[in-house]
N, C-alpha and C positions, 0 to 999 in steps of 0.2 A: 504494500500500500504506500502511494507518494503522499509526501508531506504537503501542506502549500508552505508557499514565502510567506504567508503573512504568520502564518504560527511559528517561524522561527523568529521571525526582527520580535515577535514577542516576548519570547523564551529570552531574545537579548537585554528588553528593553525589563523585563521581571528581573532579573540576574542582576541587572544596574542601579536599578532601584532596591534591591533585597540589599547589595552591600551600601547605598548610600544608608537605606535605614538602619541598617545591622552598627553601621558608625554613629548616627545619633542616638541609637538606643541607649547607646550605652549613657549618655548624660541621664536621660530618662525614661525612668518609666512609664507604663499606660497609663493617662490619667484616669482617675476611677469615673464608673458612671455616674452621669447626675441623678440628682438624688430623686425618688420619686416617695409618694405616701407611704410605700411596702418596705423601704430602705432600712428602717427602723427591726422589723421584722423578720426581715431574712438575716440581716448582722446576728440581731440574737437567734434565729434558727441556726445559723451555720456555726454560731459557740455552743450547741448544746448537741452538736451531733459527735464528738469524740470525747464525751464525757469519761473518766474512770483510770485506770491505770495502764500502761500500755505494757503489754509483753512482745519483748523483739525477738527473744530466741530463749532457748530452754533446751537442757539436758542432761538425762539423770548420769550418775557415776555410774562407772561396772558393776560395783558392788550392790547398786541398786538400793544405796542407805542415803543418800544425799541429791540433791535437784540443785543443779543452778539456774539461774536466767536472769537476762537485763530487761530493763526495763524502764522508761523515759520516750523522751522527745529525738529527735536527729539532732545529734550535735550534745546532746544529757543526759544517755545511760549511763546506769548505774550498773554494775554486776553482784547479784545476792546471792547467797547461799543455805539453804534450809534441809532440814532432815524432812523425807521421805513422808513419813510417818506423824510430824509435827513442821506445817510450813509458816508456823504463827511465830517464830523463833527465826530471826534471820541471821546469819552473817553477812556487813559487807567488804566486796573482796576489790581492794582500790591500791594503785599505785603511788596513790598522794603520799607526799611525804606531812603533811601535815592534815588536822581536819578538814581546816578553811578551805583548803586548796581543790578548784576545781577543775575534774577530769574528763575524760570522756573514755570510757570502757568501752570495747569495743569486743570483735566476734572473740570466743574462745571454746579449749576443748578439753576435757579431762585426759588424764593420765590413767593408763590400762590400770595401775593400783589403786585407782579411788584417791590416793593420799594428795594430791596436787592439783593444782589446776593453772593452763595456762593461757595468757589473754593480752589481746591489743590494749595500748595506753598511752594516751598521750600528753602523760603527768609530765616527762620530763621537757617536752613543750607543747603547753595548751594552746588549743586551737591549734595546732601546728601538725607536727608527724608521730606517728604513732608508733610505738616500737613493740616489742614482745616482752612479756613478762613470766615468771615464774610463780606463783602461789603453793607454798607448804601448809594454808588452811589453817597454823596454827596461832599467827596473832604475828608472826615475824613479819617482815615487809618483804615482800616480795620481790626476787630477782631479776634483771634487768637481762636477757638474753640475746638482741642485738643490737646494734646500729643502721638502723634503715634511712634510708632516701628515695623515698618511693610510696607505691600505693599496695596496703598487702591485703589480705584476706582469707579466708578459710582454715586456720591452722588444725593439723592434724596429728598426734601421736602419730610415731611409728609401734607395732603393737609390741614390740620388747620394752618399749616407754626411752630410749638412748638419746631419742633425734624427736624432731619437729617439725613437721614440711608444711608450709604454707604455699599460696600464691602471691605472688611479687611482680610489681613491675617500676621497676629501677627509672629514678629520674622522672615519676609522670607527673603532668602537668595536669591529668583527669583523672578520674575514675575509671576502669576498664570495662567497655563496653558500649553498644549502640545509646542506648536511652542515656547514659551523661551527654551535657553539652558537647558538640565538636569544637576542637582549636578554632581561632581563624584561622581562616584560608591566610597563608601567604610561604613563600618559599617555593622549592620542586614538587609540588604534588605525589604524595605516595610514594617518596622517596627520603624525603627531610622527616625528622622530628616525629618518624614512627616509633610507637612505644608496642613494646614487647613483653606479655606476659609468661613468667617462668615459674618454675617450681624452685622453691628454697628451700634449704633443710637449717637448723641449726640445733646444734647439741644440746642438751640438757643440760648434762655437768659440763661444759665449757671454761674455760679458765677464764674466758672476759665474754664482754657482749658484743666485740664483734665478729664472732664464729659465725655467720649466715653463709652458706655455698650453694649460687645457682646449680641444681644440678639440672635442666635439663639445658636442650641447646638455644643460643642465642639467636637463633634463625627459625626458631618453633614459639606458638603462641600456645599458651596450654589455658584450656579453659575448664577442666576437673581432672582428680589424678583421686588415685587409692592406693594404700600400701598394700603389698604382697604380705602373708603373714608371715614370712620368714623374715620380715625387714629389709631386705636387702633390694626389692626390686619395686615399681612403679609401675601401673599402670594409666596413663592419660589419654583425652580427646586433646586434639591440636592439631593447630593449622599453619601453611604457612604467613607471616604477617603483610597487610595491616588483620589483627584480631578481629574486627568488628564487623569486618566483611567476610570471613574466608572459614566462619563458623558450619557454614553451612557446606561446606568441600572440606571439613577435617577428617582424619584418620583416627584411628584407635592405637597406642604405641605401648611396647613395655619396655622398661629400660633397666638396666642391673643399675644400682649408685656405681657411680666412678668409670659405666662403659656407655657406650652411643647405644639412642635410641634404634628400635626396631617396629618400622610400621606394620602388623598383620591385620590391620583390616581397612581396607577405603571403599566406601560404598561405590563411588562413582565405580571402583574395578568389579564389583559383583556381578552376578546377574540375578534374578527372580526381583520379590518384592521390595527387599532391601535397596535395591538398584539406584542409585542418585539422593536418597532420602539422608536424612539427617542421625548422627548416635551422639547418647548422653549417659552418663551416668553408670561408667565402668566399675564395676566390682569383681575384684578376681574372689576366685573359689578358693576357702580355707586350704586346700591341697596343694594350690596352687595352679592344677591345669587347665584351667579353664575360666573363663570373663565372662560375666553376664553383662549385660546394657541393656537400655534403651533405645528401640530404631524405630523411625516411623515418621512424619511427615508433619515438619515444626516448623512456622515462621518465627519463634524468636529461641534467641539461644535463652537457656533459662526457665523457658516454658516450653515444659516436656510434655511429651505423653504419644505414645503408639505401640507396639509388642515388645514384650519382655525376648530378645534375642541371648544366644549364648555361642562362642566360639573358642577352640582351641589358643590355649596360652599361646602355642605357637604358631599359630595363622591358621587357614585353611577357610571349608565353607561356615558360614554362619548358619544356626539351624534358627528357626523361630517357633520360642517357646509356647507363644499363644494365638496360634490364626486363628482369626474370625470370630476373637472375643470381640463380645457387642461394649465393652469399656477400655477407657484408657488409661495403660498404667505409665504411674510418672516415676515411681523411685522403687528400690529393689533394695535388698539386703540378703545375705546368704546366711541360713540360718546354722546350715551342716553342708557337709559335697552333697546332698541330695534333699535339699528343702531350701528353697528362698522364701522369704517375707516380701509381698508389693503390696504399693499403696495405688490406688487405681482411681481415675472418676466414674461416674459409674449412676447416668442421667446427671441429675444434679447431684448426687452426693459424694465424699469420699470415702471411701472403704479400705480397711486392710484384712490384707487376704495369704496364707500359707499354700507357697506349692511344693509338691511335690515330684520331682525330676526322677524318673526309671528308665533304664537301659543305658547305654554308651550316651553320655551327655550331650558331648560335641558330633554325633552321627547322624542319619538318617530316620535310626531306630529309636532315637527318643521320646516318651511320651512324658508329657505333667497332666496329672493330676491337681484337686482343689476344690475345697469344702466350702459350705457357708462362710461369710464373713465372717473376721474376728471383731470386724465393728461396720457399723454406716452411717456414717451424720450427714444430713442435711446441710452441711454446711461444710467450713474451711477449716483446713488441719495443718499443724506442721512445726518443725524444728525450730524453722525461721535459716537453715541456710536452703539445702536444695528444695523444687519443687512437690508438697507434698512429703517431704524427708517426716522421718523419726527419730525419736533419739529411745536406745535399747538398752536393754544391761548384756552383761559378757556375755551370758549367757541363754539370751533374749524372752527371760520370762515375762518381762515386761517391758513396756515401749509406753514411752511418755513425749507428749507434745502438747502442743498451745492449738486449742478448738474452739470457734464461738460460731453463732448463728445468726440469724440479721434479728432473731430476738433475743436472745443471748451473749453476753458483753465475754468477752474472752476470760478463758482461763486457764490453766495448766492440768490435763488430766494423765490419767494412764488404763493403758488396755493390757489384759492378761490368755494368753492364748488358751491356756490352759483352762480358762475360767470362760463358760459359756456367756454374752455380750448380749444382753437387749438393742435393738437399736436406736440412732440418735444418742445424745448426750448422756440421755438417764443410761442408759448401759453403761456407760463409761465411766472409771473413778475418777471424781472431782478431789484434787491433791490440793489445790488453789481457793481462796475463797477472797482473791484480793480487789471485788466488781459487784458485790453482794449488794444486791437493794439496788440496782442501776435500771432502770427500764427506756425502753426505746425511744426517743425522739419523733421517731417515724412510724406507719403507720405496719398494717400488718404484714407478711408476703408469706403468698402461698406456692405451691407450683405447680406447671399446668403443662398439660400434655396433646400436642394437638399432631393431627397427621396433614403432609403436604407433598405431594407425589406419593412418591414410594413410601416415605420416610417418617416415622415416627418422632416430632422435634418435642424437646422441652427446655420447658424458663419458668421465670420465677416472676410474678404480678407481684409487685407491691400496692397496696391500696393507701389511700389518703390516710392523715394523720385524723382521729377522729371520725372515720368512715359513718358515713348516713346512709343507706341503701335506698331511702326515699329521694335522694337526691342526684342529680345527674353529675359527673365529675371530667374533668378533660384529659386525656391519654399522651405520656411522654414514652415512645418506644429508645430503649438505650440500646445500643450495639457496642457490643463486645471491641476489644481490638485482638489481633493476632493477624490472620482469623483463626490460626491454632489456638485455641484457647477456649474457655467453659466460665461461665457465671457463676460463682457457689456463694450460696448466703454468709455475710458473715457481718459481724460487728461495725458497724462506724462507717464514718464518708473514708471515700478511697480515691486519690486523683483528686483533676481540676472539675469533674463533673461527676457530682454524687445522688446516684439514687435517691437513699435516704434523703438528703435535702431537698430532693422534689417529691416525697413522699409527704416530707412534714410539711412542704408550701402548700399541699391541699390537692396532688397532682396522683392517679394512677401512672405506676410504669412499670411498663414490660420491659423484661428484660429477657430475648432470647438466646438459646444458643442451639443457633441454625445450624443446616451443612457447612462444614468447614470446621466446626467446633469438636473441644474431644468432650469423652462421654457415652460415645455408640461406638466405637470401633473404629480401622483403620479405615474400612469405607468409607462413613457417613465423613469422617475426617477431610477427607481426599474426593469428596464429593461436590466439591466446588473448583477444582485444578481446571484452570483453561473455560472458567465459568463465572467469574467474581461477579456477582453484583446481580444474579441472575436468579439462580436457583435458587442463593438462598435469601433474596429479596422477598422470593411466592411464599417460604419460610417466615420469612417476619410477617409480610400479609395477613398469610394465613394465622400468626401469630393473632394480631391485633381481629381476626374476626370472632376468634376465640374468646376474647377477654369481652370485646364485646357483646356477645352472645351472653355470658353466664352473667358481669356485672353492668349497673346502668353508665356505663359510658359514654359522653358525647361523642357519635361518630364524626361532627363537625370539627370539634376540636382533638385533632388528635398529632401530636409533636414529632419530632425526630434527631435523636443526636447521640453522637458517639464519638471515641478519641481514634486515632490509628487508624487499622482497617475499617474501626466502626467510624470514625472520620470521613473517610471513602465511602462507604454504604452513605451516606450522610449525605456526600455531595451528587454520589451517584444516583439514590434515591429519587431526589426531586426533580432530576430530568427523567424518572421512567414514569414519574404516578404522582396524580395531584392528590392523594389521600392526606399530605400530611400539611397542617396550618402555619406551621413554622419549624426552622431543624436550627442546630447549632453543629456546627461540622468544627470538632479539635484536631488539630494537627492529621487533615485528612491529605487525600491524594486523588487532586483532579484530570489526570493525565499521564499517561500510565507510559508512552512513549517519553516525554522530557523527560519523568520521573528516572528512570534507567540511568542517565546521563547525570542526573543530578543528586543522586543519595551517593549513601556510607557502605550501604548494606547490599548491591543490586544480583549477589551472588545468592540473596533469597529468593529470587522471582525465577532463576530457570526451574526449579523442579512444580512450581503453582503454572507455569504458563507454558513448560515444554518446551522452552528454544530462546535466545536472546532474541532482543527488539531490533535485533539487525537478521536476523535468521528469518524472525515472524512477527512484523511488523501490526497484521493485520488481529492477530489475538491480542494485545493490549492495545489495539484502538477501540475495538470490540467492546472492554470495556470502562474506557477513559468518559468519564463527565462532559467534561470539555465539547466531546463532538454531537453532545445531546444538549445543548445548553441554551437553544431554541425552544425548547421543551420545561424548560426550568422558568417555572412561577412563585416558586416558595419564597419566605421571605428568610435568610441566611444569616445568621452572625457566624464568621469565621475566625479563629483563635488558634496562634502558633508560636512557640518558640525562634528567634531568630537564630539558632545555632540545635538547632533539631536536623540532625544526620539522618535519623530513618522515611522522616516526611518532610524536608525543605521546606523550607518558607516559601520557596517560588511558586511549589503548587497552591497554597494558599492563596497568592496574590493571584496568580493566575484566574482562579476559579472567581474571588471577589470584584475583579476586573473586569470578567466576565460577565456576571450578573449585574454588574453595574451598569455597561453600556447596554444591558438587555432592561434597565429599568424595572430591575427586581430588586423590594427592599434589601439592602445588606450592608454590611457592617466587619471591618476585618484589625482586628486588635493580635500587633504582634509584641512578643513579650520579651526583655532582654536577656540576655546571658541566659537562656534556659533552652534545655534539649527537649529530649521528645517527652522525657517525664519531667514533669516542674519540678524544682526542689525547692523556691522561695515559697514560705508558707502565705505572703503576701500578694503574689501572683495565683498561686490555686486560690485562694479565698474570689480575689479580683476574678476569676474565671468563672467561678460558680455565682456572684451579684450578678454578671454579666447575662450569664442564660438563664436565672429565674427570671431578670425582666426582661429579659427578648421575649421568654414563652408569656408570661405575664401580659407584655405589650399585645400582644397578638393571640393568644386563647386563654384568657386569663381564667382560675377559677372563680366559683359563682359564691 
């Protein structure tokens, strides 16, 4: 398909204006909107939607007699520590050298003997760089283990307890990964001032703090690693750099400490299902011979889910542990050489689940087995580092993580395999009670199951705060981003656009999760490839005729908005169907052909579209906004990061530009120094006034 002239001098004339504004941003910010009568109202609704205590991560010991977890704001955990058995008793575990002095505690990970623990700090420069520390638990100050310059993350025992391996990346000026802001642009593009993440080890008994040794290679990005249980060896996913793009073309590697890696698995070289798709979340077998992963078909690194695969330590074919489960599992654990632990979604819920592996592991002849669930909540579960993660004892009689529900404020529980699990929450032992007496802001959500073609979809209706059933109410559909990815109930506003706060402003909202969502399987996952905007459009459709049907919703008033992908669904929408009264499209993507040319990330789009935008042109014009925007009558507030790598700012402009000369109301607010996910708490807030009164303006409640 040819381009014309006038779409590119645009793409130039967007690019020119993105960096003049991307320079004045920086003096300023958005100004906020004026003030309207409801200003009053949603300020105090938006302070009362993260009421309570926040848990960031949790992890019991081996021993399974002690819990830690932080807990605070970004930039003000704290790290605690409490018995098991009694969490009303805390210790805090801090590298201050004095009371006063404040720090920020950051990820950590116990020691295989219970007796220590070790954890990020950036007591010896606050606000600044964060180093590694030692904890003996017993009242002493804790040890000082390196010298870093850099961004680290994820620390891990090795399981004899000798070493420490974290991820590192030396010198960075970011955070690693798509969703931080991007550098400016300036220098040799993709050649200058790539940053490199590596695995680092550093000793325990160490004679100073600065014993830290890259081990793997300087030319490899690693984005998760596990020890071998002999210590000695590593398993990682990695790519070659820039990281942020080439997540999606990594390999599977094992490396001895002190020899060159050894790649045995690259999807791109397989053949069958595995073929081009995506692997996460490598765990070798207590044995040693053998990895299990995550393979299956993921637009962000980080958010996993498709079949639990398993392959020989030493290369060869991958077998896949579970075709043609209707759920998606995101994290694994080996419980013995022939039983893993996964945690799956599974519709809207999350479950965990024990399998059981018989016959030659890594062969043709493999079968697994798997029982009832050991739990199912309705809602959102996890460690707080990987997707869906738990945290186990040695011996994994029990697994404990941080759970809440969209009525339910988080808390810390534990499931027992061995102990038969009711479902939802009440099955689960509540170890926390630090949220007690907290009720919801917003209103209730239930969830609803409706069929659209083939397919069986589900999502979650939030109803109004105060729900009157004699009265009629206006409908805000939310779309997901990924679109690998699932809705699960949980706790609190999340993002620059939150549910719950259109729940408490007096608003139904659906929220689906169409084809392309995990949930159902590798199918329905991969049921929108070389389809966006399409199938599972009739999906959301068919969503909202649903909700309509069972509660009284004005079918006149009925909204639309989403970040990311759901950004895209957002702009793409309102050129297919005047169903919706107004949309807010966040950091979406109007034009699928610039877009190629102009992200971070564009090594996610061959396995959704089947070929570059120079191969097959005509499948992502297919389905670009842009070339339907004759068609587009909605009225639009658009909102974007000016250093947002996975969806530019240009397509933003692009699309606002668009509907402006087409004399369709719109509105396009770009925000500074911010990537694809916000981190000023000032700017999210700014995001969410902004689209209660866009919808307010335009379908207001009654």
């Amino acid at each position: 398909m040819s381009r014309s002239p006038s779409r590119f001098s645009w793409l130039l004339a967007a690019c020119l204006l993105l960096a003049f504004q991307a320079g004045a941003a920086q003096a300023q910010a958005p100004s906020s909107p004026s003030a309207s009568p409801d200003s009053a109202s949603i300020e105090q609704t938006l302070r009362s939607l993260n009421r309570g205590r926040n848990i960031v991560d949790v992890a019991v010991s081996p021993d399974g007699k002690r819990i830690a977890w932080r807990e605070g704001a970004r930039g003000g955990e704290q790290l605690l520590v409490a018995l098991t058995d009694d969490m009303t008793k805390t210790q805090q575990v801090t590298a201050a050298a004095k009371p006063s002095q404040r720090c920020h505690e950051g990820q950590f990970a116990w020691a295989p003997d219970s007796a220590s623990l070790a954890f990020f700090s950036d007591c010896a420069d606050p606000g600044g760089q964060s180093d590694l520390y030692l904890s003996r638990l017993d009242g002493s100050m804790p040890r000082k283990l390196t010298e870093l310059h850099g961004d680290e993350s994820y620390p891990a025992f090795s399981p004899d307890g000798s070493k420490i391996a974290f991820l590192y990346v030396e010198g960075a000026t970011r955070p690693a990964g798509a969703l931080a802001a991007m550098k400016p642009w300036s220098g040799v593009i993709g050649e200058e001032g790539v940053e490199i993440q590596r695995v680092a080890v550093a000793p325990v008994n160490g004679s100073s703090p600065a014993g830290q040794t890259q081990v793997t290679p300087a030319n490899l990005h690693v984005y998760e690693f596990d020890w071998s249980r002999d210590s000695k060896n590593l398993a990682y996913i990695a790519a070659d750099p820039p990281g942020e793009n080439n997540w999606w073309v990594a390999k599977l590697y094992t490396q001895a400490l002190g020899r060159e890696p050894r790649a045995i698995l690259a999807p791109a070289e397989v053949s069958g299902p595995l073929h081009g798709l995506q692997i996460a979340v490598p765990r070798w077998s207590p044995d040693g011979k053998a990895i299990a992963f995550i393979g299956g078909l993921m637009s962000d690194q980080g958010s996993t889910g498709g079949d639990v695969w398993i392959v020989s330590a030493e290369g060869g074919t991958p077998r896949d542990l579970t075709p043609n489960r209707p759920t998606s599992p995101a994290w694994i654990e080996w419980g013995d050489d022939e039983h893993l632990f996964v945690t799956e979604i599974a519709g809207g819920n999350s479950q965990l689940l024990r399998f059981r592996l018989q016959g030659d592991r890594t062969s043709e002849s493999v079968a697994t087995s798997f029982g009832a669930p050991i739990f199912s909540v309705p809602g959102a579960v996890g460690s707080g580092r990987l997707e869906l993660a738990l945290s186990s004892t040695a011996d994994h009689s029990m697994f404990v993580f941080r759970a809440s529900t969209f009525d339910r404020p988080v808390e810390i529980y534990a499931a027992k395999p061995a102990r038969v699990m009711s479902g939802g929450l009440e099955g689960l032992i509540q170890l926390s009670h630090l949220n007690d007496g907290l009720e919801p802001a917003w209103g209730q959500a239930v969830s609803l199951n409706w069929k659209s073609d083939t397919f069986h979809v589900q999502g979650w209706l939030m109803l109004p705060k105060n729900y009157d059933p004699s009265k009629k109410y206006p409908l805000i559909v939310e779309v997901h981003g990924g679109p690998s990815a699932a809705v699960q109930g949980q706790w609190g506003a999340r993002g620059g656009i939150s549910a719950q706060a259109l729940s408490a402003m007096g608003y139904f909202v659906l929220l689906p999760n169409p084809r392309g969502s995990f949930g159902q399987g590798e199918e329905f996952t991969q049921a929108n490839r070389k389809d966006f905007g399409y199938g599972d459009l009739r999906d959301i459709l068919a969503g909202v005729d649903t909700a309509i049907a069972k509660y009284p919703i004005d079918p006149a008033r009925v909204g639309l908005t989403g970040w990311s992908y759901g950004g895209f669904m957002t702009m793409f929408a309102v050129t297919q169907t005047q169903r919706f009264k107004a949309a807010v499209a966040g950091a979406g993507i109007s034009d699928w052909l610039s877009y190629y040319g102009e992200n971070s990330i564009d090594q996610w789009m061959i396995p959704f579209f089947g070929a570059s935008v120079y191969d097959d042109p005509a499948v992502y014009a297919k389905s670009s906004a842009i070339d339907f925007i004759k068609q587009a009558h909605t009225p639009t507030l658009v909102v974007v990061g000016d250093r947002d790598g996975e969806c530019p700012a240009p397509q933003s402009f692009e699309f606002w530009h668009a509907l402006r000369d087409e004399h369709v109301p719109t509105q396009l607010v770009v925000y500074p120094n911010e990537g694809h996910g916000f981190v000023d708490p000032a700017h999210r807030r700014d995001v969410m006034v902004r689209t209660l009164e866009w919808f307010d303006r335009y379908m207001p409640p009654q």
